[in-house]
Structures are given as structure tokens and as C-alpha cells.
N, C-alpha and C positions, 0 to 999 in steps of 0.2 A: 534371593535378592532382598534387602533391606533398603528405606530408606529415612534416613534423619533430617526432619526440615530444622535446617538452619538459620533461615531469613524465610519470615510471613508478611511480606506487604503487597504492593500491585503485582509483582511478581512473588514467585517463593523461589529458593535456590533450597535443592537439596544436597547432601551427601548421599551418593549410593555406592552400596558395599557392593559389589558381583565379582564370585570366582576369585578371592583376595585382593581384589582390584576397588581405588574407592574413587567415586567421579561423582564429580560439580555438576549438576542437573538443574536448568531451570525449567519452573512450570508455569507458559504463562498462556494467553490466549491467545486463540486461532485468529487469523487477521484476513481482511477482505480487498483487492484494491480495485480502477479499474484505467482500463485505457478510454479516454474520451474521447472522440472527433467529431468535429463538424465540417461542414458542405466542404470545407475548403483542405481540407486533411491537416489540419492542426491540430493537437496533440492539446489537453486541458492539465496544465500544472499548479500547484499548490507551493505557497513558500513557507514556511516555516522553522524557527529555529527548533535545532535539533542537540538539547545539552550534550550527547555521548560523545559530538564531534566538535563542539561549541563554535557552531556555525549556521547561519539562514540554508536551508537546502530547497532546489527544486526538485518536487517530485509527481510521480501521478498523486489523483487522491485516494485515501484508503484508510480503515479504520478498523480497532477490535473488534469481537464476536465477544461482548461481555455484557449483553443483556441475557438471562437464563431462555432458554426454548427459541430463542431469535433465530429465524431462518436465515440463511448467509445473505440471500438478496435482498431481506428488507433492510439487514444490515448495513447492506450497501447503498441502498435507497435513501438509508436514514443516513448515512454518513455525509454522500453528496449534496444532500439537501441541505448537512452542516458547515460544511465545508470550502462548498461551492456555490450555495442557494439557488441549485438547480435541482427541476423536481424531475424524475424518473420514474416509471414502472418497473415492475420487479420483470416484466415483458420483455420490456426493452436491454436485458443485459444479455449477454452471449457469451456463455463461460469459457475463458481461454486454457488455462491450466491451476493445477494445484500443487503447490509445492510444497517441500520442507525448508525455507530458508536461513536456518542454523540448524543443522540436527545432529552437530558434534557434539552440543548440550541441552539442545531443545526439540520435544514432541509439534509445537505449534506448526500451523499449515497455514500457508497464505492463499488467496484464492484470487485469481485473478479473471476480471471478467471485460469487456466491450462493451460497451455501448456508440449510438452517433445519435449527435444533439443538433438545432441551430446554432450558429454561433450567434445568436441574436436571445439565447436562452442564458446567458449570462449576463445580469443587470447590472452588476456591480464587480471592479476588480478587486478594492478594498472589502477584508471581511470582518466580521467581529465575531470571532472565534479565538478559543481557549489557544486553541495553538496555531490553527492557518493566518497567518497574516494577508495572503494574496490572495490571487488563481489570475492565471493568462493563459493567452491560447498560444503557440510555440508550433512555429513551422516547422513540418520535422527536418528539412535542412538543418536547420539552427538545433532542433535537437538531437538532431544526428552530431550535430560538431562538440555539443555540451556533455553528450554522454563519451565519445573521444577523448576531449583534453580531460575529464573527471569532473568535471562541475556538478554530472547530474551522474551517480555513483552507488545508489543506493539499489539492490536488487531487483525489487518490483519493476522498478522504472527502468533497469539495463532489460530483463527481460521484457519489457514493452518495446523496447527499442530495437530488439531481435525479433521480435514478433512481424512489427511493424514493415522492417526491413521484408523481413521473406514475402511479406503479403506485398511487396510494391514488384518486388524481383520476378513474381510470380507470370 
């Protein structure tokens, strides 16, 4: 097995030779997300635009594992706190699963964890973040119907939505 990086920036994309066969490989980082709720079983969403689809998307919130040695749940810790300006214990998450969510060309693992908040622990819905523009709380009704018609489409958050779902059917 060889491989040739080809592109070295936030991501790298490799070439790799295996068995006369040669495939596009990205290496990028492991990613954390989580499902929020409070008292009321609202679902905590993040908006932001997202270039690959060049569109605003709702999603859970969630962020890279790209500080070196950074434990997944401070990571997560640290990211809600960016994100959402909600503060967390590393205590308080309850890891739901881990995934590969491209692994036709990508190693990376996403982690998806729970927590339950007040809804009274969100001060502000406007944020001043690099990339979240929002956060709202979202009845899962409403986000039961957004992940349906595709509004809310993006992995992390369909499997929140499956998750969700079996816990209420339960």
C-alpha cells in the first residue's frame, strides 16, 4: 500500500495505490456532535451556512477533534460552549454512537453524544461564531417533518432523528 498526498491543506486527499487499484483518500479529522434536549423535548439546532451545498443548514451542534491530546468530550464541551454559549460538563454527555460517516473515502469518526439542558440555559439565539449563525430549540414534531421533506439532511442530525424517534416509540 502506498500513498501520495496530493493536496495538504485542512484536509489532505491522498492517492493510494492497493493491489493495482488507485483511490482518492481523504484524511481529515474525527468529528464530535451532540443531541441536546430540554425539559420540553426540544431538540437544540445550530444554523449555518454550509459552502459544499451553498446553502444555511439546520443541524445538531458538533465540531472537529483538532486540538492534539483533546478528549472527545471536552471537545464537545468546548464546542457547545462555541457554538451555543451553553456551558456543559464532560458529566453530563451520554455517548450515543460512533460512526464512520464517509468511509468510501474517509478514516474519520463521528461521535455522537446526549445531553439534557434547561431551556432556560440558552441566553441568546443570535451567535457570534465563525460559522453558527443561530441555535433554536425545535420541537421534534417540527423536526420530525424537516428531516422528512430534507430541510435538515445532513447525517449526524438524521441519525439524531432515528435515535430520537426509537426512544419515544419505546
Amino acid at each position: 500500500m502506498e500513498d501520495k498526498i496530493i493536496y495538504d491543506g485542512w484536509l489532505k486527499l491522498y492517492h493510494r495505490q492497493l493491489e493495482g487499484k488507485k483511490y482518492d483518500i481523504i484524511k481529515n479529522y474525527d468529528a464530535v456532535s451532540a443531541i441536546i434536549l430540554n425539559e420540553f423535548n426540544e431538540i437544540l439546532l445550530v444554523k449555518q451556512f454550509r459552502p459544499s451545498v451553498m446553502t444555511n443548514t439546520l443541524e445538531i451542534p458538533a465540531g472537529c477533534i483538532d486540538i492534539p491530546g483533546e478528549d472527545i468530550k471536552e471537545c464537545l464541551v468546548r464546542e457547545i460552549k462555541e457554538e451555543a454559549n451553553i456551558t456543559l460538563t464532560t458529566d453530563a454527555l451520554e455517548k450515543i454512537i460512533s460512526y464512520k460517516p464517509i468511509m468510501g473515502f474517509s478514516n474519520s469518526t463521528m461521535h455522537i453524544f446526549k445531553a439534557n439542558v434547561k431551556k432556560s440555559c440558552l441566553k441568546h439565539t443570535k451567535i457570534n461564531n465563525d460559522d453558527v449563525t443561530e441555535v433554536q430549540w425545535m420541537p421534534f414534531n417540527e423536526f420530525e417533518k424537516n428531516v422528512q421533506n430534507t430541510k435538515i439532511c445532513d447525517s449526524k442530525s438524521v441519525l439524531a432523528y432515528y435515535y430520537l424517534k426509537s426512544s419515544i416509540e419505546k
